[in-house]
C-alpha positions, 0 to 999 in steps of 0.5 A: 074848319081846318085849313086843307094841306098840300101834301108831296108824296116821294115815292111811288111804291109804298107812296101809292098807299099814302096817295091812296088813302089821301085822296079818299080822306079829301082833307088836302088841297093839292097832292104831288107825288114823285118817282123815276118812273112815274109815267108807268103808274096808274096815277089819278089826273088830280095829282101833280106828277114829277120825275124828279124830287128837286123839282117837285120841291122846287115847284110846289108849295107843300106843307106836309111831305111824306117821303116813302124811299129807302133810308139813303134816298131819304137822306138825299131829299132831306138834305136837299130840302134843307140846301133849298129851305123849303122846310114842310110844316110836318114830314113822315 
């Protein structure tokens, strides 16, 4: 049997299909997801909510990262990971 990931999802707009389609696959152990305005989202009570993308990778323990932003946010979290050495085992 597989070892279950735990997946970062940054970004919330097109994220919310990635959050969506993880949930039903059941194959991660822990789902975080990222944005600004967060709270305005209807986001189920399983998931690890975060304002802020340097906290979410601070905080988590994450093995895979999916990162749905536009190129130059990307970029930023990119960076940011790589300061932080917090590299995930595969990024989409």
């Amino acid at each position: 049997m597989k070892k279950k990931l735990n997946l970062l999802i940054i970004g919330s707009n097109y994220g919310k299909y990635h959050l969506r389609s993880s949930i039903k696959s059941k194959k991660f152990k822990q789902i975080s997801i990222v944005s600004p305005n967060i709270d305005k989202k209807k986001i189920p009570k399983l998931v690890n909510k975060y304002k802020r993308f340097q906290d979410a990778i601070k905080n988590e323990e994450f093995e895979m990262l999916t990162v749905a932003t536009k190129p130059k946010i990307q970029n930023t979290i990119l960076s940011f990971i790589y300061k932080e050495k917090k590299f995930p085992k595969y990024i989409f």
